[in-house]
KELODREN-289995 format. One record per residue (C-alpha): residue in one letter; x, y, z; residue number from 1. Coordinates in pm, 1 decimal. Layout:
<rs>
R   rest         c1         c2         c3    nr
R      A          X          Y          Z   NUM
...
</rs>
This chain:
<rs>
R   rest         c1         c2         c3    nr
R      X     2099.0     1945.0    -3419.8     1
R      X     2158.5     1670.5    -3215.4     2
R      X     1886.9     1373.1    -3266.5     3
R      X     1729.0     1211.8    -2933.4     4
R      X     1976.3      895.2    -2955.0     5
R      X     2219.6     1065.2    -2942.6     6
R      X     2150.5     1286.8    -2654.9     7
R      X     2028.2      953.1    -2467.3     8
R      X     2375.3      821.8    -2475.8     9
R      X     2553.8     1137.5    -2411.5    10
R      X     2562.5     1105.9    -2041.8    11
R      X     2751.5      765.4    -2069.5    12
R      X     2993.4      762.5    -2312.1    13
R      X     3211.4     1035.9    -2392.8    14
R      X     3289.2     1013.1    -2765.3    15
R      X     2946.2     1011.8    -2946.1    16
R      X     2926.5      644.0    -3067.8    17
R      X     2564.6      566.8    -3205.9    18
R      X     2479.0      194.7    -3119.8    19
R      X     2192.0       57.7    -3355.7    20
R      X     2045.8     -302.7    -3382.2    21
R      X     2010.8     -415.7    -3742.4    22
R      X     1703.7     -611.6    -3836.4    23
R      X     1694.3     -851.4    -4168.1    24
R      X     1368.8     -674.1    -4465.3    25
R      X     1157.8     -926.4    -4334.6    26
R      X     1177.5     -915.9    -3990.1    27
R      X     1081.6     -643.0    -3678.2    28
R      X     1146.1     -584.1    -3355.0    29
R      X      893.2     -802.0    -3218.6    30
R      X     1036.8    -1106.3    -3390.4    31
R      X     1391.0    -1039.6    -3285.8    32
R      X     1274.9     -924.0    -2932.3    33
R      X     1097.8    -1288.8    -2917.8    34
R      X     1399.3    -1482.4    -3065.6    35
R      X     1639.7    -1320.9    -2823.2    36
R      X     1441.9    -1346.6    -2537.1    37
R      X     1358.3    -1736.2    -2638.5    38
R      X     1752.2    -1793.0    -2676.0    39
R      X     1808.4    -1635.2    -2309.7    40
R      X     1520.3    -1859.5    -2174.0    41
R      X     1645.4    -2171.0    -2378.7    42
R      X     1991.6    -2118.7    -2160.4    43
R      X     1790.1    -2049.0    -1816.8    44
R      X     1586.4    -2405.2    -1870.0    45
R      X     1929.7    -2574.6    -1818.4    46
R      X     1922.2    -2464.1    -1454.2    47
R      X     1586.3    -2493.3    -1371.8    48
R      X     1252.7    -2708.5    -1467.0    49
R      X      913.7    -2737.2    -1298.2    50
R      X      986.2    -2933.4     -993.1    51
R      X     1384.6    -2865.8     -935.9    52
R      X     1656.5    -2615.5    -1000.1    53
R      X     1778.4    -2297.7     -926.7    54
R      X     1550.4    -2059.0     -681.6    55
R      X     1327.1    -1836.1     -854.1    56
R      X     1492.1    -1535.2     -678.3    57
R      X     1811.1    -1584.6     -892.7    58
R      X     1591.3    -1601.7    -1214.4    59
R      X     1375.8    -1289.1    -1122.8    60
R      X     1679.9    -1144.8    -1046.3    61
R      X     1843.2    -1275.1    -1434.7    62
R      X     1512.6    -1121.6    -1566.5    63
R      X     1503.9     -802.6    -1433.4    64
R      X     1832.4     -735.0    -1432.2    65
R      X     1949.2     -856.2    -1774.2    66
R      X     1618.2     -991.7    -2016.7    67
R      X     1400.0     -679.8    -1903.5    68
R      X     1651.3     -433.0    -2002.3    69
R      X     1737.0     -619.0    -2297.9    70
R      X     1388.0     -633.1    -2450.0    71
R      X     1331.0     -262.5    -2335.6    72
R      X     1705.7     -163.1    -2557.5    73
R      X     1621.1      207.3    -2635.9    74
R      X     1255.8      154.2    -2585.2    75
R      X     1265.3      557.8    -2533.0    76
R      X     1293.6      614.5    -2861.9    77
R      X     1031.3      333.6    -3043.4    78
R      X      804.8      285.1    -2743.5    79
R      X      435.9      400.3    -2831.2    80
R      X      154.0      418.8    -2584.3    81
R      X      -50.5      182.1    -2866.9    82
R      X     -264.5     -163.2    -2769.8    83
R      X     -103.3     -352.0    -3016.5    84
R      X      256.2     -285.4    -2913.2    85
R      X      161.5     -310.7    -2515.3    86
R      X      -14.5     -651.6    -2607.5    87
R      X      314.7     -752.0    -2774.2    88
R      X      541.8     -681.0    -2521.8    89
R      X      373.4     -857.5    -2260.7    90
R      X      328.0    -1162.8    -2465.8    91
R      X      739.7    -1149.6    -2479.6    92
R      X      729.2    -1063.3    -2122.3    93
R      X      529.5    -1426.3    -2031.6    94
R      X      817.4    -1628.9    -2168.0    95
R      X     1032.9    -1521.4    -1851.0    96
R      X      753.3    -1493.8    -1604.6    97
R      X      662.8    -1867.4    -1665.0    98
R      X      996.6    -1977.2    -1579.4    99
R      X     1008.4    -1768.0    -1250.6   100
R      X      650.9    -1892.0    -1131.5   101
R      X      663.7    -2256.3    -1282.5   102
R      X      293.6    -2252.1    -1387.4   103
R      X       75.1    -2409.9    -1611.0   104
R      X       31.0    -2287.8    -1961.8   105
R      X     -352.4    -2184.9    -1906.0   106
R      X     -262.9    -1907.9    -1623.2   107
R      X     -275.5    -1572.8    -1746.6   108
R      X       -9.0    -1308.5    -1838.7   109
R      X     -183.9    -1036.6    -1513.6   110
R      X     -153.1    -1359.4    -1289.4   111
R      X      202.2    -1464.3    -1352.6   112
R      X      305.4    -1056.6    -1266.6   113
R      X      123.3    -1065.3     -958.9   114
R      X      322.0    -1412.0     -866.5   115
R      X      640.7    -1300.3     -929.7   116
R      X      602.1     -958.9     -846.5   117
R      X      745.1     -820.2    -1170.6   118
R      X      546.0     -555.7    -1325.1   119
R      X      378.2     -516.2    -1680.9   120
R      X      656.5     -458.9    -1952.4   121
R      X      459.5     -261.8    -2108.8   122
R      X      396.5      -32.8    -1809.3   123
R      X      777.2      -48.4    -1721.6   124
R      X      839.3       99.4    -2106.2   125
R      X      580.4      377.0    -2098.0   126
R      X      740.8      515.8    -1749.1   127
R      X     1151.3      492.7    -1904.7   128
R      X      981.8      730.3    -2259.6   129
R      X      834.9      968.3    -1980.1   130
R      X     1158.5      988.2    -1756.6   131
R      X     1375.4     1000.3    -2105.8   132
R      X     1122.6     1289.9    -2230.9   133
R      X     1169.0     1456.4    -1885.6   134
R      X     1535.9     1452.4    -1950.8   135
R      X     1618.9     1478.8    -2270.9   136
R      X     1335.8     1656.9    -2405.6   137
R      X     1254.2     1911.1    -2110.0   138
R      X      915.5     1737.9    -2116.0   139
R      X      664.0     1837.4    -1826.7   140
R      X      591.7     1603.0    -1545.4   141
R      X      279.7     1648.2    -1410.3   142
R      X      317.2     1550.4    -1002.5   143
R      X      -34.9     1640.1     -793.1   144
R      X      -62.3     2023.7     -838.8   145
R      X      342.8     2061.7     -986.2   146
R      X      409.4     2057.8    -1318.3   147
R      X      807.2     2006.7    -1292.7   148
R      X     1036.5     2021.0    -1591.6   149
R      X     1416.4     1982.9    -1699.7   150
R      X     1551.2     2255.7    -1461.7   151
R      X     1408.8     2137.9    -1147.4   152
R      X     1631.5     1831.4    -1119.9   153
R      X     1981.9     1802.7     -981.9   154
R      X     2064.8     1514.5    -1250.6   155
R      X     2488.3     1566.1    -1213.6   156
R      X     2704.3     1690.3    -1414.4   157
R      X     2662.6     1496.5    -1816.7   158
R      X     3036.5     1589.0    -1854.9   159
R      X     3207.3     1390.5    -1632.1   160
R      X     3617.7     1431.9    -1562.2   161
R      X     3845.4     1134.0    -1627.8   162
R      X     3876.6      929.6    -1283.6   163
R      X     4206.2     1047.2    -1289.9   164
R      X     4104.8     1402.8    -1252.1   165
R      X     3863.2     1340.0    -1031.9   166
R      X     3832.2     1525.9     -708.7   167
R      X     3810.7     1352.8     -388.5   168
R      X     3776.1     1454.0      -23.3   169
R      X     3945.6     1256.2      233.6   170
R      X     3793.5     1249.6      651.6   171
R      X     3902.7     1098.7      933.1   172
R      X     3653.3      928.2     1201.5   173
R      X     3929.7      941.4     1513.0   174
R      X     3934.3     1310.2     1549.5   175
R      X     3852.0     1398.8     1937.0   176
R      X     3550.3     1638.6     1875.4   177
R      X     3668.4     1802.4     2261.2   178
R      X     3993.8     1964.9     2039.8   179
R      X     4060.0     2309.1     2123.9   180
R      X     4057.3     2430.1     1806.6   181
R      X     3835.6     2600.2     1520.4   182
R      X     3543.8     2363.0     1504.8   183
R      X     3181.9     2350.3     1313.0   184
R      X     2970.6     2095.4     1444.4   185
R      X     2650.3     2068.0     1181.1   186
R      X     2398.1     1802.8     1148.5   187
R      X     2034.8     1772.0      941.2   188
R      X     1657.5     1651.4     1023.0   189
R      X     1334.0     1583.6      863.9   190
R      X      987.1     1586.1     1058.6   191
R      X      680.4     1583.8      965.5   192
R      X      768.8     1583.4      583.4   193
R      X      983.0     1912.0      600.7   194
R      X     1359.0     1939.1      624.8   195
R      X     1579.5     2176.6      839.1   196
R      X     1979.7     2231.9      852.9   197
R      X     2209.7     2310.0     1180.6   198
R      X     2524.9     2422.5     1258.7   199
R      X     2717.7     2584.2     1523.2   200
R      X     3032.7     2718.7     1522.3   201
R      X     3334.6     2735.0     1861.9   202
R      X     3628.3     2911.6     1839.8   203
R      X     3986.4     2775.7     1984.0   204
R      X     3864.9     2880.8     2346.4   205
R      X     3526.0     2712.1     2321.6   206
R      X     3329.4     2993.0     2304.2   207
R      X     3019.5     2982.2     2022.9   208
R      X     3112.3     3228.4     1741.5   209
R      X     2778.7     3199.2     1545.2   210
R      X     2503.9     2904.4     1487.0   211
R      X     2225.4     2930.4     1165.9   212
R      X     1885.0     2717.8     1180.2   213
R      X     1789.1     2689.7      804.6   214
R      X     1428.7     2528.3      684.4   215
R      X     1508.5     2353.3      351.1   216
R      X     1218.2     2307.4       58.2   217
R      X     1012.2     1982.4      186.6   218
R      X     1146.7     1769.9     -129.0   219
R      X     1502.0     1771.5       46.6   220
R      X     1638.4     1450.4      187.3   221
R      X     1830.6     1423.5      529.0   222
R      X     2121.0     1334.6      322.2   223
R      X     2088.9     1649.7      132.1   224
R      X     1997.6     1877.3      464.0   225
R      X     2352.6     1763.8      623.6   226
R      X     2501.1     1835.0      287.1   227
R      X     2351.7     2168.4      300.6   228
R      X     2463.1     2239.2      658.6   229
R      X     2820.2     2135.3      595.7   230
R      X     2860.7     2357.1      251.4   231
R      X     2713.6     2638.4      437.5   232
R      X     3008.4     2622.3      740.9   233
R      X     3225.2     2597.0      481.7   234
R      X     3093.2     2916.7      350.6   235
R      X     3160.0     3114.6      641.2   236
R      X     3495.3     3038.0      728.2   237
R      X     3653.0     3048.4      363.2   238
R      X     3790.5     3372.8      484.1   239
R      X     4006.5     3194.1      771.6   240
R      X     4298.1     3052.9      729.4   241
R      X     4393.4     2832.2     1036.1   242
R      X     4309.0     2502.2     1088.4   243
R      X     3938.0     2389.3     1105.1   244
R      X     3749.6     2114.2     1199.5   245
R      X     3401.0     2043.7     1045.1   246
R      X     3208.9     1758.8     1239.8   247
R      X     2953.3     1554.1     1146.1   248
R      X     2768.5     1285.4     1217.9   249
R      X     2630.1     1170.9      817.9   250
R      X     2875.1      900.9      745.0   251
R      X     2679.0      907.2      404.4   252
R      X     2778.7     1243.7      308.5   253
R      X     3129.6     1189.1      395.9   254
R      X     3162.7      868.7      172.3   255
R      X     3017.5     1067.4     -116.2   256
R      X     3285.8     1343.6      -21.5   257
R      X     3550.1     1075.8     -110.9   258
R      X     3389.8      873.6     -394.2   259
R      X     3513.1      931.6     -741.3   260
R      X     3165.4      887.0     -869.5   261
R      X     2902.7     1105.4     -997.8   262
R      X     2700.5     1312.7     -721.9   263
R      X     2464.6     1565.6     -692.8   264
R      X     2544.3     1935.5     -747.1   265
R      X     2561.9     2017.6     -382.3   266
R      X     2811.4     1748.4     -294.8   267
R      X     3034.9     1875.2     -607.9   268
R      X     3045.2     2212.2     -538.8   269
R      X     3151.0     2102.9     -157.2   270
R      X     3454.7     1905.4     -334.8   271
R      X     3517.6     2215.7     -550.3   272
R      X     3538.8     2444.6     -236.7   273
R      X     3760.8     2202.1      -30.3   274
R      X     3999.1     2135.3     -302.2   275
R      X     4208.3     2445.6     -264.2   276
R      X     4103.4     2466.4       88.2   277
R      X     4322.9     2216.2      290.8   278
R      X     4316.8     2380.4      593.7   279
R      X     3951.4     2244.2      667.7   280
R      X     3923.3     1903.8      805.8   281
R      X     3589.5     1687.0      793.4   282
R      X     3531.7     1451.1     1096.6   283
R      X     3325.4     1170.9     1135.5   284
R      X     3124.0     1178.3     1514.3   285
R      X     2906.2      950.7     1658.4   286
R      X     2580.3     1068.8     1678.7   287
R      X     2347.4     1090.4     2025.2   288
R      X     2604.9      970.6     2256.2   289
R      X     2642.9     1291.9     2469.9   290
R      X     2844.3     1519.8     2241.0   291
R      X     2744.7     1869.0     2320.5   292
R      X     2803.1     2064.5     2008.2   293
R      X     2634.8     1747.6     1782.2   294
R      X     2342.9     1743.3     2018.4   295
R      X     2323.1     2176.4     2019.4   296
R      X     2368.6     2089.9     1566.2   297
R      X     2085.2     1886.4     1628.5   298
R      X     1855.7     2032.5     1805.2   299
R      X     1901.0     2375.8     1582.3   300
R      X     1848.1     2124.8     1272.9   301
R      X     1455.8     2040.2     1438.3   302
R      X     1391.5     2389.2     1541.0   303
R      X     1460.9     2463.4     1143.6   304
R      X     1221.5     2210.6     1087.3   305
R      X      908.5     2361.3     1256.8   306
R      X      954.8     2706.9     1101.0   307
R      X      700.3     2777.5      818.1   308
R      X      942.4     3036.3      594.0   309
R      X     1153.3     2825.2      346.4   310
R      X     1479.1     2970.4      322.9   311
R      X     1665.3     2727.3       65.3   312
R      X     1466.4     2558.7     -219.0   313
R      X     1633.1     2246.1     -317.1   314
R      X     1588.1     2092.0     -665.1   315
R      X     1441.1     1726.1     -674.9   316
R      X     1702.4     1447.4     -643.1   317
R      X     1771.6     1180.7     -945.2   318
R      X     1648.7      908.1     -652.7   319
R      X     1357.2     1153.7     -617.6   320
R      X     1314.4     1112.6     -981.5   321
R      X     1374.8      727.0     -930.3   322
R      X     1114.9      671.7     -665.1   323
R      X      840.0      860.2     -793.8   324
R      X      848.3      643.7    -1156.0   325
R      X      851.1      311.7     -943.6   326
R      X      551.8      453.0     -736.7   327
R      X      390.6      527.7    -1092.8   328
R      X      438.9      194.0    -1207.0   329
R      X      299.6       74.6     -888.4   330
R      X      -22.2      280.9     -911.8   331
R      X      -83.2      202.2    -1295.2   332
R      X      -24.0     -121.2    -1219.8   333
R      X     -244.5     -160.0     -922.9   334
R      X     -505.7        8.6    -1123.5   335
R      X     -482.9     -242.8    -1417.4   336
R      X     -490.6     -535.3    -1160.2   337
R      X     -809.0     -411.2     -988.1   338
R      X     -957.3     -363.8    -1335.9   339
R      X     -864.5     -672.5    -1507.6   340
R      X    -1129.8     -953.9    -1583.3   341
R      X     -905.1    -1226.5    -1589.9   342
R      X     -698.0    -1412.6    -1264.6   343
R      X    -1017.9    -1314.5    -1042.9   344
R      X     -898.6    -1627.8     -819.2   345
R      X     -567.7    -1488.8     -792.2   346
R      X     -697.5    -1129.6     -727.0   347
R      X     -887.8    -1250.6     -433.4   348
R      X     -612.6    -1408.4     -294.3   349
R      X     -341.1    -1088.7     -336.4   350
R      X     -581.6     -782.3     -415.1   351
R      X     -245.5     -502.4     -358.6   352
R      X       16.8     -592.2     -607.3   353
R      X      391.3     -624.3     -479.2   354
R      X      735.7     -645.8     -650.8   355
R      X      827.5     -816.8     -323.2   356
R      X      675.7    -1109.4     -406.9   357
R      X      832.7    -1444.5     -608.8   358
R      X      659.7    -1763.6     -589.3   359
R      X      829.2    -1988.4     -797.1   360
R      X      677.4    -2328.4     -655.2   361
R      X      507.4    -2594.9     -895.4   362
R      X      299.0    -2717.9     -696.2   363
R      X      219.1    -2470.0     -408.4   364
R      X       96.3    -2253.6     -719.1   365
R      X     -162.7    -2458.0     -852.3   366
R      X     -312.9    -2359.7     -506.6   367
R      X     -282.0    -1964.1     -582.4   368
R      X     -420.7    -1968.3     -948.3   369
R      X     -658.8    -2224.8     -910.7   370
R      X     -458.0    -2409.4    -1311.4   371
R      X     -344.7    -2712.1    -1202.8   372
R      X     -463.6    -3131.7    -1097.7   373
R      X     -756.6    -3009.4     -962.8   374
R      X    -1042.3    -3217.8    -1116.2   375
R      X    -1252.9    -2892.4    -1183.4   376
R      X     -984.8    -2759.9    -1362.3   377
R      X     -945.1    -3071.7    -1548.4   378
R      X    -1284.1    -3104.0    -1644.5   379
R      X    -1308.2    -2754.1    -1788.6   380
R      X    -1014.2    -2783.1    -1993.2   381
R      X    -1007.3    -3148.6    -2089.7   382
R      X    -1333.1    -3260.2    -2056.3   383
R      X    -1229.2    -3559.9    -1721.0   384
R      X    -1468.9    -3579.7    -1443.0   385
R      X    -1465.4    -3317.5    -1160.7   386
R      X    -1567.3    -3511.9     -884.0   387
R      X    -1301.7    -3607.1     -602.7   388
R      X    -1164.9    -3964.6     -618.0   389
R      X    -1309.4    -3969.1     -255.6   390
R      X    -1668.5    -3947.4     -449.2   391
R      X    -1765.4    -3705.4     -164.8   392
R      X    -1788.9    -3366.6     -382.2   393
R      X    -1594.0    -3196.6     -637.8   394
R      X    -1220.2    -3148.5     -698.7   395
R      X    -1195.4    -2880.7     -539.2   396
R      X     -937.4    -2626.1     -385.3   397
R      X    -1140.7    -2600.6      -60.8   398
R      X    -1236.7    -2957.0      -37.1   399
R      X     -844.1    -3075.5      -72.5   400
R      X     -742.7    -2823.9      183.4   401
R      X    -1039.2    -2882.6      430.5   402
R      X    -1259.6    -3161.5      332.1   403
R      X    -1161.4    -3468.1      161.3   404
R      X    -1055.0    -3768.6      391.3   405
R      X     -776.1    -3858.5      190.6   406
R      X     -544.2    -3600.0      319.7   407
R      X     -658.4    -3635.8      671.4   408
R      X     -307.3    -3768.4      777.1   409
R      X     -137.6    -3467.1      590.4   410
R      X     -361.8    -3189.7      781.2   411
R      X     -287.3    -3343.6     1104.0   412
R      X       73.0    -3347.1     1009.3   413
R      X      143.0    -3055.0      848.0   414
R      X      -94.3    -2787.0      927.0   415
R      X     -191.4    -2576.5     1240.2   416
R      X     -472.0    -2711.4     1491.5   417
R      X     -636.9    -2359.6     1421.5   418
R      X     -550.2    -2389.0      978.2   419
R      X     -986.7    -2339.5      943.6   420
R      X     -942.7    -2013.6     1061.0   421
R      X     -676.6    -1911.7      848.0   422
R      X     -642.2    -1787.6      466.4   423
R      X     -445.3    -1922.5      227.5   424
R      X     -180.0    -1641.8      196.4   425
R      X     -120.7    -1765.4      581.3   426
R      X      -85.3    -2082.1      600.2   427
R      X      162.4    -2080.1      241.5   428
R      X      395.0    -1863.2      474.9   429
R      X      438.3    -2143.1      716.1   430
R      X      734.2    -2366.5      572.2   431
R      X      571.3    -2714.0      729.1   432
R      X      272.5    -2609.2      531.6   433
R      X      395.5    -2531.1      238.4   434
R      X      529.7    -2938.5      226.6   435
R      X      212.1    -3049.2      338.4   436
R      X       87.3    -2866.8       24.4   437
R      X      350.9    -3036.8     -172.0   438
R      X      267.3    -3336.6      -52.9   439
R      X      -99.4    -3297.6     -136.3   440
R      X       -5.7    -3161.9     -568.2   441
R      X      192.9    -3459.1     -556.9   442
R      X      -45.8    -3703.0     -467.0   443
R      X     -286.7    -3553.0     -727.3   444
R      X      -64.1    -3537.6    -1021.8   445
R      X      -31.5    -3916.2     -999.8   446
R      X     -379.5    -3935.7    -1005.0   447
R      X     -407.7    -3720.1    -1301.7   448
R      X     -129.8    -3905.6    -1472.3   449
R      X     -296.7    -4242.9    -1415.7   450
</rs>
């Protein structure tokens, strides 16, 4: 019987080759984990430091595209839901994160995520083992009241043809949809969180020959309901043999038509159909510009939409599959942000956790963690006096930003007559702000320094 490796690399290679990572007697993963990912951020520190280099976009991007996956090689397999382990990957995780954000040592692992919008590694490795078990294992995934398994995915076809034998569909987009000929128009909707498919059907005269109205399961996409509405036309005139014209106005589904790549089941067993069937032309049509038979396709496609009897259950997509496990690492995450006892500065500031996000400056951090030349801060890590050098009250975030005289100049200069009134987040997303900030960490580092 086949082991789980080997089923996990099935789908992408062909001939069964079994790629394993060798560690010395005396090492582990976690050591070689750290010493790679220390050798990757070794080579990003070239490009970037605290106060200049490349934009922190382009290193989130190098870490979650490259380092994350490469820490997270075949974490299917040795992943374990264990407080040890998670604690371990997210101290490996931290190396990267600090060179996104630029912080200061002292700032915590939950606070660098939230900066740079990068989720907890460990949380990342738990969802991949449930999505592998899902696949690989016919595990059950538990979704609300559905408990879904193996067989209600549409995950392509594992054994894939050589490109070369790869079936393609071509379509043309300058086809006058006013032909007299054999012609399908067909088109798909989605309201209200259910799905419905069109189509209607002229002979060479112009005269309808037959229309359907079909309500698809609610987990169907609109790409999928046009798929479904063209594979159904095509259904009901396999038996002709003259010319015909199928128009639609899903650009999407046509591309996929033509691609050589993998697709869903419903877009391969449209290319399987039309491969002996020449005689059936697709055509591209603009949609909602006056075109009587797309508007009739779409207006059957709504009407489909607002009936209550489902007439063809669709199986969950692989980007179904693929949303839902971000939204779950969204949600767990969320949930360990809310509950965390550490970064409560941080938390006040961004309470709803974001991958969006990347702040990568030096200095306009210190403001959103609260680690930095603050004389506070200083004092409760180094033991230095927290009162301002203007000896009007402490060193404080609030007193630099609204209080102390010394940056009187800068406020007038840089921030909005109404800044009082406004949070932090706000007044960060102006850019004349944000170098009035600057200005401001500068200014205090010196003082630090001296």
């Amino acid at each position: 019987m086949e082991n789980d490796i080997e089923k996990a690399v099935r789908p992408r290679f062909r001939k069964n080759h079994l790629f394993l990572v060798c560690f010395p007697a005396a090492s582990s993963y976690k050591c070689h984990a750290i010493n790679k990912t220390q050798n990757l951020q070794g080579k990003l520190t070239r490009y970037t430091r605290a106060t200049w280099g490349i934009k922190p976009q382009i290193i989130k991007e190098i870490y979650t595209k490259a380092i994350e996956s490469y820490i997270l090689y075949g974490s299917e397999i040795w992943y374990t839901d264990l407080v040890k382990l998670n604690l371990k990957l997210n101290q490996i995780q931290r190396i990267p994160l600090s060179t996104i954000v630029k912080n200061y040592r002292t700032v915590s692992t939950e606070a660098l995520n939230i900066l740079s919008g990068c989720p907890p590694l460990d949380i990342v490795a738990k969802a991949k083992k449930e999505k592998f078990g899902l696949i690989f294992r016919n595990e059950a995934l538990m979704v609300q009241d559905l408990t879904l398994y193996r067989e209600d995915f549409d995950l392509g076809n594992s054994d894939l043809a050589p490109p070369w034998e790869a079936c393609v569909i071509p379509w043309t987009m300058d086809m006058d949809p006013g032909i007299e000929e054999y012609k399908i128009f067909t088109d798909g909707s989605k309201w209200n969180e259910q799905v419905g498919s069109g189509a209607i059907c002229y002979d060479s005269n112009g005269q309808e020959e037959w229309s359907f109205s079909l309500r698809l399961g609610n987990n169907a996409s609109v790409f999928i309901a046009e798929a479904i509405a063209i594979l159904e036309s095509i259904k009901r005139i396999l038996h002709i043999n003259c010319i015909c014209y199928i128009f639609t106005d899903s650009r999407s589904v046509l591309m996929a038509l033509a691609s050589y790549c993998d697709q869903t089941s419903i877009i391969e067993e449209i290319k399987l159909i039309l491969k002996d069937k020449r005689n059936i032309v697709l055509c591209w049509v603009k949609a909602h510009v006056g075109i009587s038979g797309n508007e009739i396709a779409d207006s059957l496609a709504k009407e489909a939409t607002r009936r209550e009897t489902i007439v063809i259950n669709i199986k969950f997509s692989k980007r179904w599959l693929k949303n839902h496990f971000q939204r779950v690492i969204k949600e767990r995450w969320q949930q360990r942000w809310e509950f965390s006892l550490k970064a409560r500065y941080t938390y006040g500031l961004m309470p709803q956790v974001s991958t969006k996000r990347c702040f990568g400056d030096f200095y306009i951090n210190q403001f959103l963690t609260g680690h930095g030349v603050f004389p506070v801060y200083q004092m409760r890590f180094f033991g230095k006096n927290d009162i301002c050098h203007c000896g009007r009250d402490q060193g404080t975030i609030t007193h630099y930003l609204y209080g102390c005289p010394t940056f009187n100049q800068i406020r007038q200069g840089y921030l909005p007559s109404n800044f009082v009134n406004l949070g932090l987040l706000e007044l960060i997303s102006l850019p004349k702000v944000r170098v009035g900030l600057r200005l401001m960490g500068q200014f205090l580092l010196q003082k630090c320094l001296d």
